[in-house]
SELUMMI-194763 format. One record per residue: z, y, x of N, C-alpha, C in turn; residue in three letters. Coordinates in steps of 0.05 Angstrom, whole numbers, plus 5000, padded with zeros to 4 digits. Each point is the difference from the previous one (the first is absolute). Layout:
BEGIN
ZYXZYXZYXala/...
***
This chain:
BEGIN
891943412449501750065023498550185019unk/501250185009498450275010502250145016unk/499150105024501950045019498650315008unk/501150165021498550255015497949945010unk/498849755004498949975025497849944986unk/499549834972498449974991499350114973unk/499750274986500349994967497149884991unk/500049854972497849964987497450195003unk/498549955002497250175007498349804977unk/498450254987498149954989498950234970unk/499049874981498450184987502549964972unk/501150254982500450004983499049804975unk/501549964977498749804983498250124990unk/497250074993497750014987499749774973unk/499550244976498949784982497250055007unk/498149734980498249865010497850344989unk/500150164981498150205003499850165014unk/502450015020500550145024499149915026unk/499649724996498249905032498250265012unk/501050115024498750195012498549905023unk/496849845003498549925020500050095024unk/499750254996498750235025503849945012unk/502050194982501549935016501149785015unk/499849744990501249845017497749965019unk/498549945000497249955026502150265022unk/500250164985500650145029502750035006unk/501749775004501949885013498749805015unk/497749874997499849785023498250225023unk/500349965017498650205022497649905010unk/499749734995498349845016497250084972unk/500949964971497850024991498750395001unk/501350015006497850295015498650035025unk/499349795005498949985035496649844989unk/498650015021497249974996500049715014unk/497149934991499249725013496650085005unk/498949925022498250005002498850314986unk/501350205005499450254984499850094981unk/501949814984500549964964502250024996unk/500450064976502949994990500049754990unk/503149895019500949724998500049934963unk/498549814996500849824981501349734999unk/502349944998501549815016500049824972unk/499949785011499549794968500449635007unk/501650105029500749705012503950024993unk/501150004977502149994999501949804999unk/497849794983501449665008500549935020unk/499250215024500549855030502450225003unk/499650294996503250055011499250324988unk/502350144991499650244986500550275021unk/499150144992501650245014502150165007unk/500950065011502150154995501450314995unk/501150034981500650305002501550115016unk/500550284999501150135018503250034998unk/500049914977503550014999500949605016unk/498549834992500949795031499150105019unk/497750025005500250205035502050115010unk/501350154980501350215016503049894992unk/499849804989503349855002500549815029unk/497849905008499349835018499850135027unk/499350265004500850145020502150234993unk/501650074983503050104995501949665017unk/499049824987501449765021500650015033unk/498049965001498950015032501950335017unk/498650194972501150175017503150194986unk/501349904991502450134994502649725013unk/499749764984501949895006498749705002unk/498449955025499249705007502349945015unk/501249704984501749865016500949764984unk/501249755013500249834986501649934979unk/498949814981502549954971501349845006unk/502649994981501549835001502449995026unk/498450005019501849955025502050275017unk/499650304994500350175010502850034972unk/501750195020502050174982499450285003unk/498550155010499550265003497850094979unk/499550334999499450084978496649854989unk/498150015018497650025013499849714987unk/501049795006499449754994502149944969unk/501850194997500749954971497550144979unk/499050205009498850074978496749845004unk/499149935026498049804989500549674981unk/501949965007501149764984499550134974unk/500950134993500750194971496850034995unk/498849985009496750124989498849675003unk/500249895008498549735007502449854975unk/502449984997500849904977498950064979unk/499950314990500150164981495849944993unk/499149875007497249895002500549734994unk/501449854993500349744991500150034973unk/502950204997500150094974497550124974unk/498550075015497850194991497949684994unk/500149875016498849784998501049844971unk/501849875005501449984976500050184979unk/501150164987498950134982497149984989unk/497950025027497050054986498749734988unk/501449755014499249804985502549784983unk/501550244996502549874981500849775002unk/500849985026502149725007502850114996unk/500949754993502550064992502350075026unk/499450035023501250055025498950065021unk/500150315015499150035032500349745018unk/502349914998500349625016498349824994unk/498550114981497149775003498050025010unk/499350375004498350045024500249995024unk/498049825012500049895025496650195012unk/501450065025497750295012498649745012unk/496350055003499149785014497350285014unk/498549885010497850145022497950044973unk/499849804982498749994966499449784986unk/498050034982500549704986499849735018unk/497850025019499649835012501549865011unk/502650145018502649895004501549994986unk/499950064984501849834973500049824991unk/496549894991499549784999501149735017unk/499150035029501449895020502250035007unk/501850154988502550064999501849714978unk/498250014970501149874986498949735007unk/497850005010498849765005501149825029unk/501350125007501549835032503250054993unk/500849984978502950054996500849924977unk/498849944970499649894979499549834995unk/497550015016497549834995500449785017unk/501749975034500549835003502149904996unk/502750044983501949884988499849914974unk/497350064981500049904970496749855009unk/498750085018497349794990500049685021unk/498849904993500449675013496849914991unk/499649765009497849825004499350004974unk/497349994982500149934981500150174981unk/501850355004500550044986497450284996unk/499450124975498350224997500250225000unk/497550215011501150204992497350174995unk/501050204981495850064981500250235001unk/497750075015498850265001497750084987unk/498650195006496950044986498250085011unk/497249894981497450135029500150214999unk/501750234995499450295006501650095030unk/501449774998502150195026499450115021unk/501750085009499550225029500949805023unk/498249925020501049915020503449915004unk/501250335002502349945010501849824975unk/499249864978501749994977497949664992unk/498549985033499549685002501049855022unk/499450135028500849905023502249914999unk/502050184987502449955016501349784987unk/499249944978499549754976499749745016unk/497850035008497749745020501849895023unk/501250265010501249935027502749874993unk/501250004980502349924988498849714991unk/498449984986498849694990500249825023unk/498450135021499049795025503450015014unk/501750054995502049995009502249794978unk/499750014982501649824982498249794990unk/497850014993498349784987500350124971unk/500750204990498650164969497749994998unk/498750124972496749954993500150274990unk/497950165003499250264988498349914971unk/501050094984498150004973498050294989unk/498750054996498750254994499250004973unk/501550314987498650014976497250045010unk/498149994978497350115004499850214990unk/497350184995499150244981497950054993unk/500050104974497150054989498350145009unk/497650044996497550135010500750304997unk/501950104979500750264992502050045022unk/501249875017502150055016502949984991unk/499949844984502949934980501149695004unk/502849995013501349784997499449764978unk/499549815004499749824978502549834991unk/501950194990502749864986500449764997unk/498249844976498749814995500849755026unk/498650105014500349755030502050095007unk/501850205006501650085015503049804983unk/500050024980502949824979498749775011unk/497649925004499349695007501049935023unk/499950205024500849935024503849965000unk/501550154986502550034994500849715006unk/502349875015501049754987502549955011unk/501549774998501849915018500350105029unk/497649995021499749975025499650365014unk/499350154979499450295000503050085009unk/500350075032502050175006500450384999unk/497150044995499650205007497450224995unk/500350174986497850184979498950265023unk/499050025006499650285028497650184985unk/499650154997497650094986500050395007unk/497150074996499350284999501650114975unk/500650205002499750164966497650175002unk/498550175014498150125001497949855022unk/497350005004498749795014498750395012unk/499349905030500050215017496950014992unk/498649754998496950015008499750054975unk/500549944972499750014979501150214983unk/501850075002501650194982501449884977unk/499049685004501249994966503449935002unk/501650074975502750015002500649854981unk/501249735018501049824987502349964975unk/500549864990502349954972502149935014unk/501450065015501549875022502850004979unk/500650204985502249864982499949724984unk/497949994989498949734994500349805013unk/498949995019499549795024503149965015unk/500850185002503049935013502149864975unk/499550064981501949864977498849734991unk/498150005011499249594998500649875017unk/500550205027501149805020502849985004unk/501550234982503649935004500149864977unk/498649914977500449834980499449695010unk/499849965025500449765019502650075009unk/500650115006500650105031499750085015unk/498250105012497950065014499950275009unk/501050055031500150295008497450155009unk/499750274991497350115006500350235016unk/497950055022500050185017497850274990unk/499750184992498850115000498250285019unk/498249975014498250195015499750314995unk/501750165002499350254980498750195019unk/499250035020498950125031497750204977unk/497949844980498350134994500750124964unk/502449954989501050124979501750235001unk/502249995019502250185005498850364996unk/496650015017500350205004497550144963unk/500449814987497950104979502449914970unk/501849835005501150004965502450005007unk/501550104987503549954993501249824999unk/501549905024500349655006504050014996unk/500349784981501749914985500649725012unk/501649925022499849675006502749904980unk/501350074993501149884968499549964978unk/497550174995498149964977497549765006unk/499750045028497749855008501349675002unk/502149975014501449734991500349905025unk/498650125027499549765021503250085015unk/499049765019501749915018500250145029unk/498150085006498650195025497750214991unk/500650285016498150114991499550165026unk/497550095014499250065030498650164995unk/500250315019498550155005500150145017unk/497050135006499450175035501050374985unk/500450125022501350364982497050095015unk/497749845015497750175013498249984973unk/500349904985497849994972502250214979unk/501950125013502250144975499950225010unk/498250135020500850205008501650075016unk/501249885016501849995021499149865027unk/501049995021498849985022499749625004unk/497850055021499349625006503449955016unk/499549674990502349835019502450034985unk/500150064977502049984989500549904961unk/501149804996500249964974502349854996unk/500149824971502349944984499849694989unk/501749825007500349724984502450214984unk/499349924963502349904995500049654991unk/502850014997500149715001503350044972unk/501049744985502650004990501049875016unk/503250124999501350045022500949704999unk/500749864984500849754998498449765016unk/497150145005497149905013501250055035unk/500350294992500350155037502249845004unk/502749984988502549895014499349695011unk/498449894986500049695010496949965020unk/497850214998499550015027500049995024unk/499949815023499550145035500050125002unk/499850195028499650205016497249924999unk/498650274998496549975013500150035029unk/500950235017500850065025503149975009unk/499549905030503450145012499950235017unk/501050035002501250365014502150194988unk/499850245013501950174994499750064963unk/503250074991500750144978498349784973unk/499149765011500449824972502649805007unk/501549995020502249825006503850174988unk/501049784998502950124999501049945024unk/499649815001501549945030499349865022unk/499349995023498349755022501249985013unk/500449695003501149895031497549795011unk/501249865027497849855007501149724980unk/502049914992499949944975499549954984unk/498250164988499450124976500650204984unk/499050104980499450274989499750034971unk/501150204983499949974983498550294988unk/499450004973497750224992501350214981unk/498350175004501250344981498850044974unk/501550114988499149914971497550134988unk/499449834976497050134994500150254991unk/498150165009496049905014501150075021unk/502050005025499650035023499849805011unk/500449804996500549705005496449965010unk/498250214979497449965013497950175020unk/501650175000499750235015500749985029unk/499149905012500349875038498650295014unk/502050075015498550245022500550354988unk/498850075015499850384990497349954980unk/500250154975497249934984498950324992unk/498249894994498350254992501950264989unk/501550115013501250284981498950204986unk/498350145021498450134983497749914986unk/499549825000498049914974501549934986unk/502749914992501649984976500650214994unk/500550245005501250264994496850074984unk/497750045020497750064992499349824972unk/500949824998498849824967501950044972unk/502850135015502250154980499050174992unk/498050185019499750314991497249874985unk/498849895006496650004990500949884964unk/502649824997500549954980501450134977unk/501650365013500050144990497950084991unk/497650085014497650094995499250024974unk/499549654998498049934985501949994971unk/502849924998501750054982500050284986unk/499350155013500150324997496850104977unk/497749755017498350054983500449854967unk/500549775005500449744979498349815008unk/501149705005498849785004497150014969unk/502450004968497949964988497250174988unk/500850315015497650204993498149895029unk/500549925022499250005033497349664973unk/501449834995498349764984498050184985unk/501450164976497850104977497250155023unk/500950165017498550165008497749835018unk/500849745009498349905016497949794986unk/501349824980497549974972498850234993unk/500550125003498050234984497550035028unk/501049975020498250005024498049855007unk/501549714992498349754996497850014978unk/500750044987498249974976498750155006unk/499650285002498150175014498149815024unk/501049935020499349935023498449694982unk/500449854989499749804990497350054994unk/499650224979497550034979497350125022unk/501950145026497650205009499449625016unk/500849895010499549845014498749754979unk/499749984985499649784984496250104987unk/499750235013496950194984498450045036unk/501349885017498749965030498349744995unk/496850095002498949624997499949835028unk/500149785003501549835016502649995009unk/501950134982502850025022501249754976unk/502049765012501149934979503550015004unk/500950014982503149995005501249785001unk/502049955011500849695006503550064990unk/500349874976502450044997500350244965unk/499449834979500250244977501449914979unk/503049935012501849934981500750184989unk/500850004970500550224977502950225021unk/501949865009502150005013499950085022unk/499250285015499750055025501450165017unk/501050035021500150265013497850145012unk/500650225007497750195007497749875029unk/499649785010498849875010496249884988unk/498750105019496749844995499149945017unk/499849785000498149855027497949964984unk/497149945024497549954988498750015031unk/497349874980498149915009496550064995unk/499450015028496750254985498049725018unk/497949924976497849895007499449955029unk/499549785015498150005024501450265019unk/503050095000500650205013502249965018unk/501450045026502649785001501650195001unk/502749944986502550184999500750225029unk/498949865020500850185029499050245002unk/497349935000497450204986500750234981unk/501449914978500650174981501750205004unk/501649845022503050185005498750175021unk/498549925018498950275021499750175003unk/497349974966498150234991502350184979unk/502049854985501250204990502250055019unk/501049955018501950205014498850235017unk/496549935005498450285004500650244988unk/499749984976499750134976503650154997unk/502449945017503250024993501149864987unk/498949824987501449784983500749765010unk/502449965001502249805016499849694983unk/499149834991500149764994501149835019unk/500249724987501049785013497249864998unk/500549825019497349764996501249845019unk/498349744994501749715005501649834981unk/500949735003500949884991503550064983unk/500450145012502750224992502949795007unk/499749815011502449835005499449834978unk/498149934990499849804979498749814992unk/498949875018497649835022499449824971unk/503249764988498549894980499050124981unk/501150184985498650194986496850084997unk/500150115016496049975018498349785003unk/502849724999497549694991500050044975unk/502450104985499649944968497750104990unk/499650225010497750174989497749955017unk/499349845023497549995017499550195007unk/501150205013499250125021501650065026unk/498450135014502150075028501850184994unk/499650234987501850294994498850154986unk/500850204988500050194990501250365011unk/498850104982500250375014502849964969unk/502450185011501349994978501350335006unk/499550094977501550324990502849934988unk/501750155017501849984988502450294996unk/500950074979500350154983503250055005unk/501450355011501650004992501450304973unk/502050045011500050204981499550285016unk/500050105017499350215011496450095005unk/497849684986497049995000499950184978unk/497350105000498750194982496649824986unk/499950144975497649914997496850145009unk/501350115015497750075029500249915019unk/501949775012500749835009497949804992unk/499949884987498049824984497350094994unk/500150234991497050075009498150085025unk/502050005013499249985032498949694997unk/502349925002498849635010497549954983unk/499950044975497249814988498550235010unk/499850305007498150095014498549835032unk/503149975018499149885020498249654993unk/501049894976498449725005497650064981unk/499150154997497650054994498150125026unk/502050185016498450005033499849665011unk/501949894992499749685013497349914992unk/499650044968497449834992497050165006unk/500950245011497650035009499449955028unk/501850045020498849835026499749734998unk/501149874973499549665008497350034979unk/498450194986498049974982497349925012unk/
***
């Protein structure tokens, strides 16, 4: 769905011997800018990606051709933003093949989604007693809002565990399964880890109960070709600031049969049909969750960024970024004292690690001296960091617009690390 106000933006389909590096790097604007008198090597992508110039410049074509509100206006200006902020649902739909735009529900990102399903689901299906199993990889936002729901009904959190390689342990996970199990919530990609879970697997043990599953995709969406009818679950959540599209804006989907017998998460304008002091009745889904004026141009902006990346291919954007890893893997695996935390066969382009007697803060300092952008810290994944005994890790993380001078920068800079700590 495509209107004047908004056409599709992005890159032509490219097959995968056509991946052109140089050219796409120079659509993002930001990776041509310096750091510390370097050319930026940007390698913190698990936390949020860049953006190109075709969302930029959809995001201010918004602002500046036709900002005005959806839904509620009959004039031209507010029909054709409706038409671009719809027509971005759609695009949504399509890229992760739900069977209906009415199942996408626009949220701020996964995080409110979570808490979205978790104060509207979660308090009409969970009760005292009853379970719900997550894993030690998760991300903060995909535990709290779990916990805060427990201490509110009297539920029990169950946790798969994971192996030393950074792999789900199945095994315990069918053990935890049972009668009392309301509820499956899990990563498909682990932010601190990279490793990428069997989540088709895992979700078809738990509807062979019964058993509805939420799936985390914040750190998958923007690295593999996501299928939630192939994948099986029940919920699937993600941020468009890890997709290339602007912060504060992302996607629950949910089945609609799920959405129709949900709550309202919020009240306010344009999720009601009708209000009196009375009472009030609700607008049908996903507006029903949509309370207030919401992010427009970051939905328009995550339509276009999803043209984008459609234009390149979800599954050449995967091939191209294993190929990165494994590069990045081997140069980093021939550094003495660095260790990697996390080397499941099964990965996305993600490495965290850890250097001898050195502390992750440290690491990140001396290589952002050098232009190279890392993460360091715990990464939102506190139990994770007991599993493994330590406080944090320096983690590289990998998208498709990185180069492998990208990576040779970084093991250049932590070899400047080991010589001021020598």
């Amino acid at each position: 769905m495509t209107t004047t106000a908004e056409k599709p933006a992005g890159r032509k389909s490219v097959k995968p011997e056509a991946f052109d590096i140089v050219a796409i790097r120079s659509d993002f604007p930001l990776l041509q800018t310096q750091s510390h008198g370097k050319p930026l090597a940007y390698l913190d992508n698990a936390a949020t990606s860049q953006k190109p110039q075709a969302v930029i410049a959809a995001t201010a074509r918004y602002y500046t051709n036709y900002n005005a509100n959806i839904h509620r206006g009959v004039y031209k200006l507010s029909a054709d933003a409706t038409a671009a902020y719809e027509g971005a649902r759609e695009k949504i739909a399509q890229f992760i093949n739900a069977p209906s735009a009415k199942e996408i529900v626009f949220v701020r990102g996964a995080t409110e989604a979570v808490n979205l399903v978790a104060a509207t689901w979660g308090m009409d299906n969970i009760h005292s007693g009853d379970e719900i199993i997550l894993s030690e990889m998760e991300h903060h936002s995909n535990i709290v809002p779990w916990q805060l729901l427990a201490q509110r009904t009297g539920a029990i959190l169950k946790v798969i565990p994971i192996t030393d390689t950074g792999e789900l342990s199945l095994e315990h996970y069918q053990s935890l399964l049972s009668d009392r199990t309301r509820l499956v919530a899990l990563t498909h990609v682990s932010n601190a880890l990279g490793t990428i879970n069997p989540v088709e697997r895992i979700v078809a043990a738990a509807h062979a109960r019964g058993i509805p599953s939420l799936i985390d995709g914040a750190q998958s969406i923007p690295h593999l070709a996501i299928d939630v009818q192939k994948i099986g679950c029940d919920f699937f959540v993600f941020s468009g600031h890890k997709l290339c599209a602007p912060t504060g804006i992302g996607a629950l989907w949910a089945k609609h049969d799920l959405l129709e017998k949900m709550p309202p998460y919020q009240g306010g304008g344009d999720m009601i049909s009708t209000v009196s002091f009375a009472g009030s009745t609700w607008n049908e889904v996903p507006h029903k969750f949509e309370a207030g004026t919401p992010h427009i141009a970051g939905a328009i902006g995550l339509g276009v960024a999803i043209d984008y990346l459609t234009g390149i291919g979800m599954d050449t954007i995967a091939r191209y970024e294993h190929e990165l890893l494994t590069y990045a893997t081997e140069k980093m695996e021939k550094i003495s004292g660095l260790r990697i935390i996390g080397t499941a066969p099964e990965k996305a382009a993600v490495i965290s690690f850890v250097m001898d007697n050195i502390h992750p803060h440290d690491i990140g300092t001396i290589v952002d001296g050098e232009g190279v952008a890392i993460r360091t810290g715990h990464h939102c994944c506190q139990p994770l960091m007991d599993r493994y005994n330590i406080p944090a890790t320096a983690r590289a993380s990998l998208a498709f617009y990185n180069t492998r001078e990208d990576i040779d920068r970084l093991a250049a800079a932590i070899e400047k690390v080991k010589e001021v700590f020598a």
